[in-house]
C-alpha positions as CSV (number, residue, x, y, z in Angstrom):
1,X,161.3,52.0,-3.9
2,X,157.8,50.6,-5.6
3,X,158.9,47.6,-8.1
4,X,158.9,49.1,-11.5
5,X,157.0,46.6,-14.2
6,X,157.3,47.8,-17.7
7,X,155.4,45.9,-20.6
8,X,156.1,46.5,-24.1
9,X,153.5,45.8,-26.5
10,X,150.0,46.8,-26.1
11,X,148.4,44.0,-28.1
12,X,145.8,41.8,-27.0
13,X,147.9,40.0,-24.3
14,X,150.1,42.6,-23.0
15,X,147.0,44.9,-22.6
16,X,145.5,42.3,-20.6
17,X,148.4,41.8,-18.9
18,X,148.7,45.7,-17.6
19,X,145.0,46.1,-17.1
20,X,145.0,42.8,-14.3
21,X,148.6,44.1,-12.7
22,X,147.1,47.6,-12.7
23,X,143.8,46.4,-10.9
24,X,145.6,44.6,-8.5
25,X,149.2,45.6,-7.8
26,X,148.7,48.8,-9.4
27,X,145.9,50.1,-7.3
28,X,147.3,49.0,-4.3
29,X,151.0,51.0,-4.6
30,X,152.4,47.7,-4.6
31,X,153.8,48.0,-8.2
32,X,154.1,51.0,-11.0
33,X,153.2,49.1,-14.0
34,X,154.4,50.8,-17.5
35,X,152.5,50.1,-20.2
36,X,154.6,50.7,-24.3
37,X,153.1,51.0,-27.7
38,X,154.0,52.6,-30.4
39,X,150.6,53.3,-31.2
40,X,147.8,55.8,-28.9
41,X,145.1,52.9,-29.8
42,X,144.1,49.1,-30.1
43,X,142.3,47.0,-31.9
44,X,142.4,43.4,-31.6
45,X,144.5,41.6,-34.3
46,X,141.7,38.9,-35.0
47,X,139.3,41.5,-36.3
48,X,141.9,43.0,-39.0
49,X,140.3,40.9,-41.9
50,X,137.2,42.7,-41.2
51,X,138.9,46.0,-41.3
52,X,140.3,45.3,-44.9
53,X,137.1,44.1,-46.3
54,X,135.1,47.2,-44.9
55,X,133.3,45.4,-42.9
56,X,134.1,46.5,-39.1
57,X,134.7,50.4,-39.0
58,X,138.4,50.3,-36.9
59,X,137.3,53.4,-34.8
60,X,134.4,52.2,-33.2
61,X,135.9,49.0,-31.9
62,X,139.2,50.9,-30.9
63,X,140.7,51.1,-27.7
64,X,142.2,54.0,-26.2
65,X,145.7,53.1,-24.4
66,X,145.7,56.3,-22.1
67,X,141.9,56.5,-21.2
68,X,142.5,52.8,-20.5
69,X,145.5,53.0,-18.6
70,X,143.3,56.3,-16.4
71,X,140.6,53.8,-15.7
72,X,142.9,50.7,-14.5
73,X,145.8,52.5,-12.5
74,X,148.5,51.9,-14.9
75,X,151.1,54.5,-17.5
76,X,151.3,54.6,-20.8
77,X,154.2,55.7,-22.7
78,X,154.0,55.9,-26.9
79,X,156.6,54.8,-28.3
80,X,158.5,52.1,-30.5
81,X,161.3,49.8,-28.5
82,X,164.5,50.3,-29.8
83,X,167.3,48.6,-27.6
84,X,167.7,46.9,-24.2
85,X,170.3,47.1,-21.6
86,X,170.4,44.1,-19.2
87,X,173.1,45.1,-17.1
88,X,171.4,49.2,-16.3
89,X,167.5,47.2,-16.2
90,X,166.3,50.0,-19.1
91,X,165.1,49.8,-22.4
92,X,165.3,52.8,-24.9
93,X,162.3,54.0,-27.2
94,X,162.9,55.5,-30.3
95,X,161.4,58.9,-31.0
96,X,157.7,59.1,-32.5
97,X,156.6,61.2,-35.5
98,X,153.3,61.7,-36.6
99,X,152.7,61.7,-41.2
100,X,154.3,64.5,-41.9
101,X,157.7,64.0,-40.1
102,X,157.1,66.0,-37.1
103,X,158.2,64.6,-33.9
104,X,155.6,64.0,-31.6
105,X,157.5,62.0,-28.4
106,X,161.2,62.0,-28.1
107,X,163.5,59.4,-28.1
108,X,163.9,58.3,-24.5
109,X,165.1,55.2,-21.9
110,X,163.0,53.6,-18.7
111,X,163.8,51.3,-16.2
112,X,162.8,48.5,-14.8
113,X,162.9,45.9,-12.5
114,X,160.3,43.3,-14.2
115,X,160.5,43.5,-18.1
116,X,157.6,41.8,-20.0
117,X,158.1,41.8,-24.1
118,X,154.8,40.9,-25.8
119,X,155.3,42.7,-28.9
120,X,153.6,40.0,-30.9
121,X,154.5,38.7,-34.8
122,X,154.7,40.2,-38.1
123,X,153.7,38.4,-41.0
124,X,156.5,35.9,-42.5
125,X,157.3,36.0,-46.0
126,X,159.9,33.7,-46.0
127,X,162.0,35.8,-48.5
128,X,159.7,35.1,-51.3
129,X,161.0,37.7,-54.6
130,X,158.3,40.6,-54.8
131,X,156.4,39.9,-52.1
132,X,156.9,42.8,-49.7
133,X,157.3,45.0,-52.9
134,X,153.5,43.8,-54.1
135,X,151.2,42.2,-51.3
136,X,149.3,44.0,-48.3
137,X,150.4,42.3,-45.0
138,X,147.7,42.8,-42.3
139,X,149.7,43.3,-39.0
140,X,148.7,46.6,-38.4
141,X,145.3,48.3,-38.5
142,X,147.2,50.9,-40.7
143,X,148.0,47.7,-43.7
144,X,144.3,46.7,-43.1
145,X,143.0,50.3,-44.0
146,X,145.3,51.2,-47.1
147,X,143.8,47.7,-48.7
148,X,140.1,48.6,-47.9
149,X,141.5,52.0,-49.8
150,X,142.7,50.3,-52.3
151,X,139.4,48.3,-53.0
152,X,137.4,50.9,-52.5
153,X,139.4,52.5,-55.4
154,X,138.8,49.9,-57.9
155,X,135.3,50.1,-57.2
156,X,135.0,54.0,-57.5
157,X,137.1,53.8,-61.0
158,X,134.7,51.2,-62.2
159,X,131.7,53.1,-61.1
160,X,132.7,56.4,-62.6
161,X,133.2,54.3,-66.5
162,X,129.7,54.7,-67.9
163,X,128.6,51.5,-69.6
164,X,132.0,49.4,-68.9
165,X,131.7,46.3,-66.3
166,X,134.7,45.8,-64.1
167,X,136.5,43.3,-62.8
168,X,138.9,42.6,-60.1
169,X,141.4,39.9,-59.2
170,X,142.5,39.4,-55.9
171,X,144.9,36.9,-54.6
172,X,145.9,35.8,-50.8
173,X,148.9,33.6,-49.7
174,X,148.1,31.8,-46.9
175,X,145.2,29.5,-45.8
176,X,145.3,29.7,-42.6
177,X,142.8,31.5,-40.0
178,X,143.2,35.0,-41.3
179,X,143.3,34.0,-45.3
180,X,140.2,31.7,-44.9
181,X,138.4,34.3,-43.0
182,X,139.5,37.6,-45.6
183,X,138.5,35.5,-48.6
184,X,134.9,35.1,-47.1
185,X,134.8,38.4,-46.1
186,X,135.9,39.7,-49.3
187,X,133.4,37.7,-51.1
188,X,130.5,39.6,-48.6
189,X,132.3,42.7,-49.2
190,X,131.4,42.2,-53.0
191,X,127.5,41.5,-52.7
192,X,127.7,45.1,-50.1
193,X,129.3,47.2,-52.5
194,X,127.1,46.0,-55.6
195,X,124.0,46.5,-53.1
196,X,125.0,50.0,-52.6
197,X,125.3,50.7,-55.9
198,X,128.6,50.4,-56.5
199,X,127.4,48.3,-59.4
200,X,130.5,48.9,-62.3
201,X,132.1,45.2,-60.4
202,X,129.5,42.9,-60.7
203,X,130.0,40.5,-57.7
204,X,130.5,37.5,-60.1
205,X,133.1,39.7,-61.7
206,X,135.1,39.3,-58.3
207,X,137.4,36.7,-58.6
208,X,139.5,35.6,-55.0
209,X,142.3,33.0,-55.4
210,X,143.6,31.3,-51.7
211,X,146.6,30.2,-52.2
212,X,148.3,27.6,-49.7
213,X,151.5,25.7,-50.1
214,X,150.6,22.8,-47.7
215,X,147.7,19.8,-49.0
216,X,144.8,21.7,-47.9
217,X,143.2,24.8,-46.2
218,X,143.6,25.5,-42.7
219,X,146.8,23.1,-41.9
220,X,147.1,23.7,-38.2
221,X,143.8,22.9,-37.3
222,X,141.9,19.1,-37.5
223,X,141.3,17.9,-41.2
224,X,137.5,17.8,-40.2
225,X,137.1,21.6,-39.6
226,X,139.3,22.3,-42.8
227,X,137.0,19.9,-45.3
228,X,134.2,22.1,-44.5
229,X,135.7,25.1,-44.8
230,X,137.2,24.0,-47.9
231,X,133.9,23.2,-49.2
232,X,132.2,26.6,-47.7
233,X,134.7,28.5,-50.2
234,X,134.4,26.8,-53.0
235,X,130.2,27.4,-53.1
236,X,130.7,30.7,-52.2
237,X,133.1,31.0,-56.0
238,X,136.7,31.2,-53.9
239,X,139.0,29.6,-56.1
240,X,141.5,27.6,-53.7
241,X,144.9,26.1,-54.6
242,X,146.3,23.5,-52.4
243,X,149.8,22.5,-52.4
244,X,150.9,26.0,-54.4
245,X,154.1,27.3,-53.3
246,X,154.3,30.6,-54.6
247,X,158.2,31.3,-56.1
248,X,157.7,35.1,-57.2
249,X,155.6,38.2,-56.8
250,X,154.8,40.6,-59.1
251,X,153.0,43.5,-60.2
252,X,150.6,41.4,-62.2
253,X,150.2,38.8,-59.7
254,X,151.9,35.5,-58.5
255,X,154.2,32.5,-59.8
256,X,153.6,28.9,-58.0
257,X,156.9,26.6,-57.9
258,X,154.7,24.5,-60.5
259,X,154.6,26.9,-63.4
260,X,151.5,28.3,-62.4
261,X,150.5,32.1,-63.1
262,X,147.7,33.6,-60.9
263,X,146.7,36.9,-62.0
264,X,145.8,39.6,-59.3
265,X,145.9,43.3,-59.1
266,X,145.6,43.3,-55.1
267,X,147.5,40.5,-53.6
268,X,147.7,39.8,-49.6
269,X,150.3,38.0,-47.9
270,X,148.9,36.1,-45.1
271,X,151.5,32.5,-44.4
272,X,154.0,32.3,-41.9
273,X,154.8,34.5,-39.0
274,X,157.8,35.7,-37.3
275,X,158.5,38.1,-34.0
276,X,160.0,41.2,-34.6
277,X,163.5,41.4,-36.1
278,X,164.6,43.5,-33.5
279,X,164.8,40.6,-30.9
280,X,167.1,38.9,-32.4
281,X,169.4,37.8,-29.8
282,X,169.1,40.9,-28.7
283,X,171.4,42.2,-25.7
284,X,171.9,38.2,-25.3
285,X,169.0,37.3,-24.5
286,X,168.1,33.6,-26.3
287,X,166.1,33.5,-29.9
288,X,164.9,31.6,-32.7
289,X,165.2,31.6,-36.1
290,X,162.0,33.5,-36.4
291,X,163.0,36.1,-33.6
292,X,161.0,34.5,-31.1
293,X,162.8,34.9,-27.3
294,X,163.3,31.8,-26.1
295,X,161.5,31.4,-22.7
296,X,161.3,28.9,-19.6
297,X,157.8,27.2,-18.7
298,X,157.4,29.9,-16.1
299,X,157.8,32.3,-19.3
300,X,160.9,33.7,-18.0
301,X,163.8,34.0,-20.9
302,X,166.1,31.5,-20.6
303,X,169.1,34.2,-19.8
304,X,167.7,36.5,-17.5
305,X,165.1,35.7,-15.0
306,X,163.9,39.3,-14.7
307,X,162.7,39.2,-18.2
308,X,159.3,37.6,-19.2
309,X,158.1,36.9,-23.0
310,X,155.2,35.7,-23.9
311,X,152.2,35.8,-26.7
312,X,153.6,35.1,-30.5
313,X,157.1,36.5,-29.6
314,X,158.2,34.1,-27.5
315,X,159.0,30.4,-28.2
316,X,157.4,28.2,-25.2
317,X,158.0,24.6,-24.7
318,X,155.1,22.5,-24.3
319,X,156.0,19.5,-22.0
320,X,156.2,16.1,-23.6
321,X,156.0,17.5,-27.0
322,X,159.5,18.7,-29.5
323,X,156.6,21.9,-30.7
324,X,156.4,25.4,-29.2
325,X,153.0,26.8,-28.0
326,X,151.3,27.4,-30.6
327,X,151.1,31.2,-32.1
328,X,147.4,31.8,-31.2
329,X,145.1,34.3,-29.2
330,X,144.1,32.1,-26.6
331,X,147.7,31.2,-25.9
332,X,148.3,35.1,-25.0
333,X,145.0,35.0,-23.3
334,X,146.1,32.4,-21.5
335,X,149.5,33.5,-20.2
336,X,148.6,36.8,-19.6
337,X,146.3,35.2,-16.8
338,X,149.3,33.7,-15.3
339,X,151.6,36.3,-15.5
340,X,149.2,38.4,-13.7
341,X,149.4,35.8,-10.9
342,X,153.3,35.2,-11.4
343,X,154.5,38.8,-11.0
344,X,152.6,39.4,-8.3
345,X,153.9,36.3,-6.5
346,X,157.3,37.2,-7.9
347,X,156.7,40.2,-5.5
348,X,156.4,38.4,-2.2
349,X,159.2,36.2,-3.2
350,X,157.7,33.0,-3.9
351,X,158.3,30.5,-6.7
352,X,156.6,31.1,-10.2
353,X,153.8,28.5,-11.3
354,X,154.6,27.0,-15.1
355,X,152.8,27.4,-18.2
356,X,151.1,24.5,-19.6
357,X,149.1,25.3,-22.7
358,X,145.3,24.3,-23.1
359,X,143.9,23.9,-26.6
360,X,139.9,24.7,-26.0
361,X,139.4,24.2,-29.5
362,X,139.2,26.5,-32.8
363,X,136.3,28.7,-34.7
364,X,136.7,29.8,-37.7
365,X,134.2,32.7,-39.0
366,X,133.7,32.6,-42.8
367,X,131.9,36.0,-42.5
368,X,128.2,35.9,-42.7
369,X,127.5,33.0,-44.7
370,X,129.0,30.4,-41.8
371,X,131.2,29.2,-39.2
372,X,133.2,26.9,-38.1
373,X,134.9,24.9,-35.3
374,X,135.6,22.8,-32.3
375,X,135.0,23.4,-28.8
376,X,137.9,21.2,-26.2
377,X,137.1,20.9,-22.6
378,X,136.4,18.6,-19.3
379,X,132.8,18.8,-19.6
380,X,132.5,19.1,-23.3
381,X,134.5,17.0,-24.7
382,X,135.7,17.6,-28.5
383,X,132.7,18.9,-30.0
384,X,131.9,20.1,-33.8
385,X,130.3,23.2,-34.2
386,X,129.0,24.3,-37.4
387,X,126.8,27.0,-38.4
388,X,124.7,29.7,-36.4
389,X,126.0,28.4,-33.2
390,X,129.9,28.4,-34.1
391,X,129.3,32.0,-34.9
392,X,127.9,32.8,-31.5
393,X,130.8,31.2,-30.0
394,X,133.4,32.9,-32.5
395,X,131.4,36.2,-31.4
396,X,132.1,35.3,-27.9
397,X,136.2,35.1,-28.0
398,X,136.0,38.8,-29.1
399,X,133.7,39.2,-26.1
400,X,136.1,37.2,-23.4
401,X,138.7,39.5,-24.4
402,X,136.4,42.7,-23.9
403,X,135.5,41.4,-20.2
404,X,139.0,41.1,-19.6
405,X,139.7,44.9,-20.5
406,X,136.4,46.4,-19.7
407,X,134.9,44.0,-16.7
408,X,131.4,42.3,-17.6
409,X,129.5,45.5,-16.5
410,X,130.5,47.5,-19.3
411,X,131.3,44.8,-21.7
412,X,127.4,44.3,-21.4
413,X,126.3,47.6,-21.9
414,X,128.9,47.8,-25.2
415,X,127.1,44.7,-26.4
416,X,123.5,46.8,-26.2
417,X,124.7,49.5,-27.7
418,X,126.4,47.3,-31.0
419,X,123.0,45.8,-31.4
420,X,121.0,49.3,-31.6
421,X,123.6,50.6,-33.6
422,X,123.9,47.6,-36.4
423,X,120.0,47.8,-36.9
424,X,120.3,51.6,-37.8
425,X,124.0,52.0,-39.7
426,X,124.9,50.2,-42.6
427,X,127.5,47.2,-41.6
428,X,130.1,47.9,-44.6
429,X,132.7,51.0,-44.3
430,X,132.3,52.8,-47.4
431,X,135.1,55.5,-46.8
């Protein structure tokens, strides 16, 4: 009987991941490799803040999950994991309905032999009162969209009041990667719209509070890519607030544990992460308190070798260190590679190779007014990037994970046609 691999989660890693088995073991009838989303389409996570500013149109840079399983000799099955069953090797998938409540794919259960969960993270908001009532999260393509709706409609309201200027107040919790990186691509946003003539918000009449409760902007990363940054925001008018722990949420805007009030009509929630609730110890199996499976070096949980987790939902020991991997795209990228090599040796009987995680440094786009980073390697070193040449290399993360689903062929042709089109269509999403 051909060895059943089913993969749940269709983001950046676990797409990678069915896309190698399926060129490999797939093509060969070695393996029938299952890939499960609950969506028909991705986009990678990374690119989100540009789909709530308006700044990347989420249909062109959308991937098709069937035409992309066709192409790489792999299934995919739509649909939302809903329960596991160790003991009978299936999961169960809960039925799918499109907006108006009619079903599209029923409920249903598959087998396997190999299970790999990389379902990914959801945003974290620690409890905090009011904050899933008032802030946009941005784990999904859909959150992104309804807040570039809801800007769009403050602009539109503000256009259509003859002889009244506007303003606006937006706040976002977090200053990590992905509140850094909306903040300056917000404040772009708001020079585009004015340039259009969307002209009832003045862009100085855009005020964008970054909220973080830690000592300074971008805490996971060295102090001497977050000083920069830091500074970056602050000329561009960002107002940033460092060591504000926000207690409350509400309609109006936010509370800091210091007696602080920041006002803000759209409010985005962008600290903390955590795996989905619905791994939690699920059928068993080991987890944090964050969801996270816990899983061996060789990314295998820690209660059933025939179940792999990896990306964001999954906590993996780094050796000689009390910290987990690290949360982060090239961590998926990363183990996806190895899996690819794992399962396929896991197939011939041979031991599994470990996981060791490789930091090759951190860029941090601040839309088109800079970038930042670091670049770690053998040859390089620890290097400082700043400027034109950090944004090339930010550009080319979205580009490694392209070759890895596309192959450099087309990947070089997609890069042609994104040049001729950005010289002929305007770059911000106006619908």
């Amino acid at each position: 009987m051909t060895h059943r691999i089913v993969i749940v989660g269709g983001g950046a890693g676990g797409l990678e991941l069915a896309t190698r088995l399926g060129r490999t073991l797939g093509k060969r009838g070695k393996a029938r490799i299952t890939l499960i989303d609950a969506n028909l389409t991705h986009i990678w996570k990374p690119l989100l803040h540009e789909v709530a500013a308006g700044s990347l149109n989420s249909s062109a840079d959308e991937l098709n999950y069937v035409a992309q399983a066709k192409w790489n000799h792999f299934e995919f099955q739509m649909g939302r994991m809903s329960g596991l069953e160790r003991e009978r090797k299936c999961v169960h998938l809960a039925a799918s309905f499109d907006e108006h409540g009619v079903e599209l794919v029923p409920a249903r259960t598959l087998s396997y032999d190999t299970l790999v969960i990389a379902v990914g993270s959801t945003t974290n908001d620690f409890g905090t009162k009011g904050a899933a009532e008032h802030c946009i999260f941005l784990d999904t393509r859909e959150q992104a969209e309804r807040f570039h709706r809801l800007l769009l409609s403050h602009y539109m309201r503000a256009h259509a009041a003859e002889g009244h200027q506007g303003t606006i107040n937006m706040a976002i919790v977090g200053a990590g990667a992905t509140g850094v990186e909306l903040a300056a691509e917000l404040h772009h946003a708001a020079r585009e719209l004015a340039a259009y003539g969307l002209n009832g918000i003045k862009p100085e009449n855009v005020h964008i509070t970054l909220i973080e409760a830690g000592p300074r902007v971008l805490p996971a990363l060295p102090e001497r890519i977050s000083q920069p940054v830091h500074q970056t925001l602050k000329d561009l008018g960002v107002t940033v607030l460092t060591e504000a722990a926000v207690s409350e949420v509400t309609d109006e805007g936010l509370h800091t544990k210091d007696g602080n009030f920041v006002p803000a009509t759209l409010k985005v929630w962008a600290a903390g992460i955590r795996a989905p609730s619905f791994l939690k110890d699920i059928d068993g199996l080991e987890s944090n308190r964050i969801n996270q499976l816990q899983v061996l070096p060789t990314l295998q949980t820690t209660r059933d070798e025939n179940i792999f987790a990896f990306g964001d939902c999954a906590a993996c020991p780094q050796p000689d260190s009390d910290r987990n991997v690290p949360p982060r795209a090239q961590a998926a990228h990363q183990q996806a590679s190895l899996l690819a090599k794992s399962i396929a040796r896991r197939l011939e009987g041979k031991d599994l190779p470990t996981y060791r995680y490789r930091d090759y440094g951190s860029l941090i786009s601040l839309s088109s007014f800079s970038a930042v980073g670091n670049l770690m390697g053998n040859l390089t070193g620890n290097v400082m990037l700043e400027g034109w040449l950090a944004r090339m290399f930010y550009v080319s993360l979205y580009r490694m994970h392209q070759i890895a689903l596309y192959g450099v062929a087309r990947t070089g042709l997609m890069m042609i046609g994104d040049k001729l089109s950005t010289s002929t269509v305007p770059r911000l999403k106006l619908h």
